[in-house]
N, C-alpha and C positions, 0 to 999 in steps of 0.2 A: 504493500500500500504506500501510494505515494503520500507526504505530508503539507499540512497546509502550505508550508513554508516554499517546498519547492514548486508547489503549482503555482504559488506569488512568484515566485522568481522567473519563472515560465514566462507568464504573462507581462511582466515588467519587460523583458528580455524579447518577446516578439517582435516589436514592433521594432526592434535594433536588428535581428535577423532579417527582419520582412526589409529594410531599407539597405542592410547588407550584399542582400540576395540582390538587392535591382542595381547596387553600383557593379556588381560584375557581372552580371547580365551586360549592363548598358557598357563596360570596360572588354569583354570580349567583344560584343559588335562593332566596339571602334577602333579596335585593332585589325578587326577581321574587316572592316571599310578601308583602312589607313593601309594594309597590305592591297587592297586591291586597287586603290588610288596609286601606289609606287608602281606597282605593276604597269594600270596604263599608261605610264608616261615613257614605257619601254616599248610601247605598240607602235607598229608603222603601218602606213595607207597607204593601197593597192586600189590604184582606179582599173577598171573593166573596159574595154569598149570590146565590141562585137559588131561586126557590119554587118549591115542589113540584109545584103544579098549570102553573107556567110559563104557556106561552100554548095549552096543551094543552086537548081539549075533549073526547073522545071516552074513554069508557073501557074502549072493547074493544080499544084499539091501543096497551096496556102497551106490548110487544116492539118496536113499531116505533118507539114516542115513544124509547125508552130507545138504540135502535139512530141515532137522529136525532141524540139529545143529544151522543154518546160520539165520533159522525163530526166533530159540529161542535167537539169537543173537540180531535181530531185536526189539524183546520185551521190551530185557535190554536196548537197546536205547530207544525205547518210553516209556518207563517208568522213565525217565530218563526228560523226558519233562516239567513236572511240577518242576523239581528241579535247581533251580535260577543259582547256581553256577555253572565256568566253571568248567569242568572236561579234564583229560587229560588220552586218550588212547595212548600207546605207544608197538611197536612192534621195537624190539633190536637184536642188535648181540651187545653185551658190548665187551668192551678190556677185554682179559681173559679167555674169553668163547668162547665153542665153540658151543654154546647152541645159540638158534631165542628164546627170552623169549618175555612174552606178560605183561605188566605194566597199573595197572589204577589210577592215581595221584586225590586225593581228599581232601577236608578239612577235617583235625584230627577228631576235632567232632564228623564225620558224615561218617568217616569208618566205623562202622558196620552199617551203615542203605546200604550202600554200595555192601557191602560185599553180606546181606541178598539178596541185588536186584539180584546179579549174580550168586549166588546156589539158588535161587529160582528156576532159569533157568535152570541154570545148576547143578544139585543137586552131580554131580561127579567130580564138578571140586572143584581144594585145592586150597584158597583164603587166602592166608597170606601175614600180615608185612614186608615189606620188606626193606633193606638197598637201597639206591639210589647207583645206579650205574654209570659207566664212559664209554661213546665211543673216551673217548681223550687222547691222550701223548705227552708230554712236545715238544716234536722234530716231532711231526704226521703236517701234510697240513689238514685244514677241508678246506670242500667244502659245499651247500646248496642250496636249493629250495625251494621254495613257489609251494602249489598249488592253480591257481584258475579254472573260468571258460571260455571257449571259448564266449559261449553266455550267455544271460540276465538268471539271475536264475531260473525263471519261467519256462523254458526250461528245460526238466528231463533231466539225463544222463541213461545211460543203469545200470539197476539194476538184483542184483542175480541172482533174477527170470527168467532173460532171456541169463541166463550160462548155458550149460549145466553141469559145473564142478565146481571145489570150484575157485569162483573169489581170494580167499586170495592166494592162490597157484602162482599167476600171480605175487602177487608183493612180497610173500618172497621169493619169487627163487631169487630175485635181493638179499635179503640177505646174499643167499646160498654163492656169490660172496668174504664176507670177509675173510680176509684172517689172519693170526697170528700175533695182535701187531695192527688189526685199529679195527675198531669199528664203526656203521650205526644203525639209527634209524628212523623210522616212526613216528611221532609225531600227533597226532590229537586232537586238542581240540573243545569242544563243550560246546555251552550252546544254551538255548530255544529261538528262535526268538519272535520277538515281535511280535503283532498280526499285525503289518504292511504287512508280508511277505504274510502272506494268502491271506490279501484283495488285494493285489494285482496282486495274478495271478489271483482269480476268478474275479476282474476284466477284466483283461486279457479274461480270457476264455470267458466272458460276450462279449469284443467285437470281441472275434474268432466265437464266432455262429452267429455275425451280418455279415460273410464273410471277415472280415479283415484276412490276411494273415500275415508270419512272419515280411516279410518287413514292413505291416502296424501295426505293434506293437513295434519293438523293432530299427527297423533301424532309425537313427538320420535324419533329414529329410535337404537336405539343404538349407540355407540361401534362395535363390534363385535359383529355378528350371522353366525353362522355360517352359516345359510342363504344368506345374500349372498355369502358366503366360496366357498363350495361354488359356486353357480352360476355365480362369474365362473371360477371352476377350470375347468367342462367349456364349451367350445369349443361353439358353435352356428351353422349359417350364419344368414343376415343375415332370409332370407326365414322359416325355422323362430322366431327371436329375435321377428319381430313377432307372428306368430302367435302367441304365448304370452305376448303383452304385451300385445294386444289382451283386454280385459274391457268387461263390459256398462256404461252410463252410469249412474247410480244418479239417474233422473229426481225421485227424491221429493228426493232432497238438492238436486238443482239448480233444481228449483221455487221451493224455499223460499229457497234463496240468493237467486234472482232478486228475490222478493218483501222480501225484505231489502233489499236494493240501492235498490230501486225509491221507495222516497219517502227523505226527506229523512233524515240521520246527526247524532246528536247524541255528544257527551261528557259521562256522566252520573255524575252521585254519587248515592246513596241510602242516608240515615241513618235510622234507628231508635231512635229513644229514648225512655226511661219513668224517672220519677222519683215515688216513694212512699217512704213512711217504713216500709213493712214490704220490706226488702231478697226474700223471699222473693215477696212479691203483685210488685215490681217486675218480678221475672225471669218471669212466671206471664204480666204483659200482654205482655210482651215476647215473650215465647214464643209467644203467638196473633199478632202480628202477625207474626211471619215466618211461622206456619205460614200466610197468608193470602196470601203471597208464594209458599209452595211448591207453591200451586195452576196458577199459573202459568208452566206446565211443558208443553212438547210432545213428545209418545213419539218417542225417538230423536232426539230433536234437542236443543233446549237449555234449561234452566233455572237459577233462581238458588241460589247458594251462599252460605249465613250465612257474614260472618266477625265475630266475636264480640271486644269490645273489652275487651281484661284490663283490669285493677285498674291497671297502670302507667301504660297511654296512656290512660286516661278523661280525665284531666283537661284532656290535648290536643285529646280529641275533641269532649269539650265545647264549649270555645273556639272550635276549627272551626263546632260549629252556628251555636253563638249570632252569629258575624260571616259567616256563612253563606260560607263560603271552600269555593274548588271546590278538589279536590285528586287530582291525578295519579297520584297509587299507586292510591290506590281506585277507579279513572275503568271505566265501560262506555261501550262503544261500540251505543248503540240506534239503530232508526228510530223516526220517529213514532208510527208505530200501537206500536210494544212501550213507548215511554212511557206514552201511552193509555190501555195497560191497566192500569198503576199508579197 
């Protein structure tokens, strides 16, 4: 038996525990920020270009050339899977240009091993060095977004595959928007999920073939629900009980789960940002590029949710771009092909 004395002492002593526990909480996440901020300033940028006509010959085989490109695209992310670090795709209209340039941000290191991955693929496109460029001016309004998800990640989005035309098309047309003197960019960073991500949709799937539905997997159930109340009141026997537990398998959810599972898991940020010196045109490009994002939606299953960056944290989000820092609040959980498609 404990004594009164020590259960005072306890209770005195909590609240120095409880405040203990949260300095090294908050001391591990800033060492583990501060290493990955040293980190980025050892990363270099590899701009893309790819011509248009590529090594393509034939001009009645748009849909296929484009269905070729977008696969071989898909590659370069999964292969991409075993390689620890994040990386940062980016898709730009810089101040200056009047050029949609494509950017791949990696550690110094391990640019050419980089480099090799995406003329592997793409053997026609020119993969060089490049200076880090600016979407900002001194006197420009920036504006931003977060992408996440509407539902649980386990949940696909509509991928490539089920375009009939280039998905990219969707969101640089919002590029097409800038105008002389701002600057917008697409931000994507990714690195490999843990093997958490997988077991847990085929878990998932494991209990969608037992008949569970979406609500019975992902929906928060609440505190008290009276219907639960009620049915554990009335007494049923064992064989009556399955019988009315038993419902059908919902095969289109567990398709698409499957197809989730099935290639490679990443941990994904995706930022949105426009700077222009008319505060109002800033939010106008802005606003097309997510709408270009909201196309990218499958009926009954899952798409992306704007989350929009107040006037407080801009300044932090900024900083996040520019040192391209991957960041865990914001984080999706995608496959390959739904990278792909952005």
């Amino acid at each position: 038996m404990f004594n009164s004395n020590f259960i005072d002492n306890i209770l005195v002593l909590s609240p120095i525990l409880i405040i203990l526990m949260g300095l090294l909480i908050w001391l591990i996440n800033y060492l583990a920020y501060r290493k990955r901020f040293f980190a980025s300033l050892h990363y270099k940028l590899l701009s893309i270009r790819v011509p248009k006509e590529g090594n393509m010959e034939k001009s009645g085989e748009d849909h296929r050339k484009i269905a070729e490109i977008i696969s071989a695209s898909e590659q370069i992310i999964s292969s991409l899977s075993q390689y620890k670090k994040p990386i940062a795709f980016e898709i730009t209209s810089p101040i200056g240009s009047k050029e949609i340039m494509f950017y791949v941000a990696c550690p110094k290191k391990e640019q050419e091993y980089i480099k090799k991955i995406i003329t592997a693929f793409y053997p026609f496109a020119e993969v060089r060095e490049a200076t880090d460029y600016s979407i900002f001016a001194p006197q420009n309004h920036t504006v931003g977004s977060y992408l996440t998800l509407e539902k649980p990640y386990g949940v696909p989005l509509k991928t490539y595959q089920n375009f009939e035309n280039d998905p990219l098309n969707l969101i640089v047309n919002g590029l097409s928007n800038v105008q002389e003197g701002e600057g917008a960019a697409i931000q994507i960073i990714l690195k490999p999920a843990g093997g958490y991500a997988k077991k847990k949709i085929i878990k998932d799937i494991g209990e969608a073939r037992k008949g569970k539905n979406y609500n019975d997997l992902f929906k928060k159930a609440p505190l008290f629900d009276p219907k639960v109340f009620i049915k554990d009141m009335t007494s049923v026997s064992e064989e009556e009980k399955k019988f009315k537990d038993m419902k059908p398998v919902d095969e289109t959810l567990v398709k698409n789960m499957e197809a989730k599972a099935s290639t490679p898991l990443f941990e994904v940020n995706v930022r949105l940002v426009v700077s222009s010196s008319d505060k109002f045109h800033a939010n106008f490009v802005l606003g097309h590029l997510e709408s270009g994002f909201a196309e990218i939606a499958m009926p009954n299953m899952n798409s992306f949710k704007i989350k929009k960056v107040s006037h407080f944290a801009l300044t932090n989000f900024v900083f996040k771009y520019v040192y391209r820092l991957f960041e865990t609040k914001n984080e999706m959980v995608l496959n390959s092909s739904e990278i792909n498609t952005i």
